[in-house]
N, C-alpha and C positions, 0 to 999 in steps of 0.2 A: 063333244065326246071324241077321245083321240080314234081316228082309223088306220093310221099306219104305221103306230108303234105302241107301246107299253111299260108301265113302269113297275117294276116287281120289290117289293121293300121286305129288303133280309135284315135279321139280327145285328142293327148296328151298320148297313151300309144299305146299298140301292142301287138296282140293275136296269138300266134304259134298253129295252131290246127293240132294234129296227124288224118290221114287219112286213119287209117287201119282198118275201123272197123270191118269188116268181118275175121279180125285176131284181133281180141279184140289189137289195135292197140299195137301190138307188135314188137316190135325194130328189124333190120335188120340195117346192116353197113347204105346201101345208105340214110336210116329214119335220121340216127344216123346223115351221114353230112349235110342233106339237116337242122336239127335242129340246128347245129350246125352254121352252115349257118345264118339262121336267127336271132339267138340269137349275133351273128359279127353284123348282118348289124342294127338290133332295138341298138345296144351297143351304133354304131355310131351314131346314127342320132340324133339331138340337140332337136330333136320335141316331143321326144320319154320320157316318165319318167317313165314307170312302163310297165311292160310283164305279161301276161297270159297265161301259158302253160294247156294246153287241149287235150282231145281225141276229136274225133269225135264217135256221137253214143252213148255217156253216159260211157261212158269207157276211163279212164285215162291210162293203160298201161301195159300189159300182162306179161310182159318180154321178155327175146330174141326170137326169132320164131326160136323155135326150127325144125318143118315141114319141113319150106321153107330153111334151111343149111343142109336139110338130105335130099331135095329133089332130085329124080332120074327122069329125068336128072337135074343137079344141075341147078340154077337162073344163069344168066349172071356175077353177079356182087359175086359168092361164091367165095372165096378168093383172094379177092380184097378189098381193103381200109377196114378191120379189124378194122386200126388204127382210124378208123372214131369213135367210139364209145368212145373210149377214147378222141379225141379232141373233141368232145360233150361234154364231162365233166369237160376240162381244159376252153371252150369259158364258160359255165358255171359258172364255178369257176371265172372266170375271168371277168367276168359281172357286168358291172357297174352300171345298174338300179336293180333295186330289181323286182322279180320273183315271180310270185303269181301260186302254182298251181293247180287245180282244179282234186280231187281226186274224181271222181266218178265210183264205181262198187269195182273198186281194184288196185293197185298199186304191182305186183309181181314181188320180184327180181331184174330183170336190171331195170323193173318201180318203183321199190323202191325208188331206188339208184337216177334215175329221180327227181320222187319228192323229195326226200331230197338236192338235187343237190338247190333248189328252197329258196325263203327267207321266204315266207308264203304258208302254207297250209292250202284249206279251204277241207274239204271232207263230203261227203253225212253222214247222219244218217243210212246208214247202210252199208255203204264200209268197207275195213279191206284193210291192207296194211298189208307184208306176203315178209316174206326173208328165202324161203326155199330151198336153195341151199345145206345147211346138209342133205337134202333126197337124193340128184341125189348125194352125194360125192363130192362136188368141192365148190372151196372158194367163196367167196363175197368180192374181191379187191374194187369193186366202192361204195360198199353198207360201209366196212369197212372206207373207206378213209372218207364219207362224216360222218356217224355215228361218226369218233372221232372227229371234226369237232365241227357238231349240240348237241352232247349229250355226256352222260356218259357212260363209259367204263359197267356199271353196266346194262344200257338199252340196249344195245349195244348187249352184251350176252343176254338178256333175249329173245330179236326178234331173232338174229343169233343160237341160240342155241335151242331154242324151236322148230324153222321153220313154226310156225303154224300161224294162220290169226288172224288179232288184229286187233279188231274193231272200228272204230270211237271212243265212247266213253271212249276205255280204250286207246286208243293213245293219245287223248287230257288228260288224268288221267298221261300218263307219259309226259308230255309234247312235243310230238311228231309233234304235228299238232296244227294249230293257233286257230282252231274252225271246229265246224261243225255244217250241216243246214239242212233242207228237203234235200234227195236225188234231188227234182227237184230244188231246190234253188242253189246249188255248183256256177253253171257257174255265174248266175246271181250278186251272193255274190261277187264272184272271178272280173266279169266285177266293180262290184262298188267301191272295195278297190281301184281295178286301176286305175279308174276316178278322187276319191277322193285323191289318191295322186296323178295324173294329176294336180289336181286343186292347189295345195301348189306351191309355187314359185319354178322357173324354176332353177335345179340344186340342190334343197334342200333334196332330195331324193338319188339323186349320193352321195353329199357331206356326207350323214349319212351313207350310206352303205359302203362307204369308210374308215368311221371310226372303223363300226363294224366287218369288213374285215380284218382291222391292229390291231386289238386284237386276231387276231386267231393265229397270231405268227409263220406263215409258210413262211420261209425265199425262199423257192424254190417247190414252187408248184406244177413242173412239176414233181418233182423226190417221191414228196407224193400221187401222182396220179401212180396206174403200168402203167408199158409200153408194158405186157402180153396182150396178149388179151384175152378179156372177158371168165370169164373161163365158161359162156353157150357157148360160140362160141366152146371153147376145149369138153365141154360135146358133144354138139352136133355130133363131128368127134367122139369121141371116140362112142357113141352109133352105127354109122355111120357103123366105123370101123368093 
């Protein structure tokens, strides 16, 4: 039974909403498969043409909960299914409908890598989306993989290297993100793309994404994805430690 997210099935598409808000919904393995989960089961179903990935709360996605893997006494689920986080990234990847997702407040880090994981990004006028893992010392494997992916080696450095918050309108200036709207408008934007491509013939959405997918030219997906885990998950022990 999922507890820290939800899957909402609208007319023709399907809304994954994160359920942490009280942790500025921020990633933990069991988040990671219960996502991962969902994004399998909206892949299969024939009724399904378009996904909406969301926070609950106004909050798109913190990054790793670093608290809750340093917590004393540890969570039940502390080093167990790691590997979740990465198969959240490979169902992802592997995603046959196309991904819309709804950047509201902020996008940090492992939420980065989230949203870029996504086909469209709509984000508020005043979120910033922020890959600062250069501060704590340790790499960005997921943020890397999808950044060579979506962009240029050139953008790529500039977010990885700087670590600092990039704001809506300079993401949409580098071509990062599809648009952005009132802060209160995101979800509503995000519901209507999904509608609207709901409404396009059945399968015409798969068959495009499909195409744009065999141009990326990655012969074995799983091996350009790491199989490390997440190195907040390694920050987190090593502070721990």
């Amino acid at each position: 039974m999922p507890e820290f997210s939800r899957l909402d099935i609208h007319e023709g598409w399907a809304e994954i909403v994160i359920e942490r808000p009280d942790r500025r919904n921020s990633l933990i393995p069991p988040l990671a498969g219960e996502i991962r989960d969902y994004i399998e089961q909206s892949n299969e179903d024939d009724n399904i043409s378009a996904i909406v990935l969301r926070g609950e709360g106004g909050y798109f996605c913190s990054g790793i909960d670093l608290k809750a893997l340093q917590a004393d006494p540890p969570p039940p689920w502390t080093g167990k299914d790691v590997g979740d986080v990465r198969s959240m990234h490979m169902a992802l990847y592997y995603c046959k409908k196309p991904i819309i997702a709804a950047l509201e407040k902020f996008a940090i880090n492992a939420g980065a890598s989230l949203a870029f994981a996504c086909d469209l990004i709509v984000a508020g006028e005043t979120a910033f989306l922020q890959i600062g893992e250069i501060q704590q010392g340790v790499g960005i494997p997921m943020n890397a993989a999808w950044l060579k992916i979506k962009t240029t080696e050139f953008q790529a450095a500039r977010l990885a290297f700087l670590g600092d918050r990039v704001k809506a309108p300079e993401l949409l200036r580098l071509g990062l993100i599809s648009e952005y709207v009132s802060d209160d408008s995101v979800v509503e934007r995000c519901n209507e793309i999904a509608a609207t491509i709901a409404g396009y013939p059945t399968g015409a959405a798969e068959a495009i994404k499909q195409s744009l997918v065999a141009q990326r030219g990655i012969d074995k997906p799983e091996d350009f994805f790491p199989k490390t885990a997440n190195s907040a998950l390694n920050s987190a022990k090593m502070l721990k430690d």
